[in-house]
C-alpha positions, 0 to 999 in steps of 0.5 A: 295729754302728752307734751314735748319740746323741740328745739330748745334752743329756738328764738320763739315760742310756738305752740302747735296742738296736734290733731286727733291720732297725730304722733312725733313718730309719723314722718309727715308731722316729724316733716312739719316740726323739722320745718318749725324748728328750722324756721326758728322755733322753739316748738311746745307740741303736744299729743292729744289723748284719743279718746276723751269724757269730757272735752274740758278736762281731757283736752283743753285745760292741759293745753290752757294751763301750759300757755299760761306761762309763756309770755308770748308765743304763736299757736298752730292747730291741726284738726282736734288742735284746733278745736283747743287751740281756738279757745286758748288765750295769749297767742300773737297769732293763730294759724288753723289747719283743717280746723275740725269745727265740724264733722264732715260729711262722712259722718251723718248728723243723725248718726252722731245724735244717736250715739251721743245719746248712749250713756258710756265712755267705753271705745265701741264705736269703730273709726273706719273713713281716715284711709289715705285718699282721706288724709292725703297722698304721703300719709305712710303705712305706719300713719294709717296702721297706728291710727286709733280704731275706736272712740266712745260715746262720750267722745263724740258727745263731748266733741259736738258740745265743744264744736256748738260752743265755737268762741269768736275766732281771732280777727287775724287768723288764717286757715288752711284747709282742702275742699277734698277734706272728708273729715270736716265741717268746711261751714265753720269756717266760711261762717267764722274766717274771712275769706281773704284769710282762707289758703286752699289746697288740692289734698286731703285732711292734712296739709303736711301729708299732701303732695302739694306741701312744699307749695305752701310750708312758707306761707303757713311759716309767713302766716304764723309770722304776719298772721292775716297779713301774709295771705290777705288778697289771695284764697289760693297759691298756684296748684 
């Protein structure tokens, strides 16, 4: 797990849990943080290690223990993030991007029992579906070609158990998502999310590489503010 500060100097703690492969190098992420730390934040990113043997150890406890000891902070979580971040504790107000609750339909349910069953931690399992239709339009060269390539066994076991094991979803979290979105599960979140907290967008998987971003940064901004509060009564904004 690897962490970084942006924008020490900020008035407000926030802590963004990035998604699966997402780095600080990725201009659509450098686009997002430059946004967060604009708007003010001292912004607690962290990188998520690839591929993982147990979901606990590997990818929460890091993030849980760190949140500890700030006194109040909002939290954004991308994809994987926001697998973690929805069992983290402490955060005034959470806001999910593509929350990765479920896998989508490019993987097949009896695909992924199979290959959970298969007792190793060794990355041989080929990750071939996260082209640029699939993360969204302004997904760079150097995004797609840096990308992971393998994950194990175990990694798809662990994942799943952590998607069955979903805690209660906070009463004022908002979550962005795209009915386009080939990486996700969308049925977590009509199942966990109220509707009215629900902002759809027309792209792929990630909101800072579509083309509509623009669109929608001050809402995400207003929902990390205002939590439910700043998109209740809307399910979309203009496409």
């Amino acid at each position: 797990m690897r962490h970084r500060i942006f924008n020490d100097d900020g008035d407000e703690d926030l802590v963004f849990v990035m998604g699966w492969g997402n780095r600080w190098t990725h201009e659509n992420v450098s686009w997002l943080l430059g946004q967060l730390t604009e708007a003010g934040y001292r912004v607690h990113a962290f990188e998520l290690p690839t591929d993982i043997d147990d979901f606990k150890a590997d990818w929460l406890e890091p993030v849980a223990e760190y949140v500890r000891d700030l006194e109040t902070y909002q939290l954004l979580g991308h994809s994987a993030g926001a697998l973690i971040a929805q069992a983290l504790d402490g955060a005034d107000n959470h806001v999910y991007l593509s929350p990765w609750w479920g896998y989508g339909d490019a993987f097949p349910e009896p695909v992924l029992e199979a290959v959970s069953l298969v007792p190793t931690a060794f990355p041989c399992l080929p990750v071939t579906e996260l082209d640029r239709e699939a993360m969204g339009e302004r997904a760079t060269d150097h995004q797609l070609a840096t990308l992971p390539s393998w994950v194990s066994p175990a990694f798809v076991r662990e994942t799943r158990r952590a998607q069955r094991e979903l805690l209660t979803i906070d009463h004022d979290a908002v979550v962005f998502c795209s009915l386009r979105d080939p990486v996700i599960d969308l049925r977590p979140i009509g199942e966990r999310v109220p509707a009215d907290h629900v902002v759809l967008y027309d792209g792929g998987h990630e909101l800072f590489s579509a083309g509509v971003r623009d669109r929608y940064v001050d809402l995400v901004l207003s929902a990390l503010k205002e939590g439910s509060n700043a998109v209740e009564e809307r399910s979309t904004v203009p496409a």
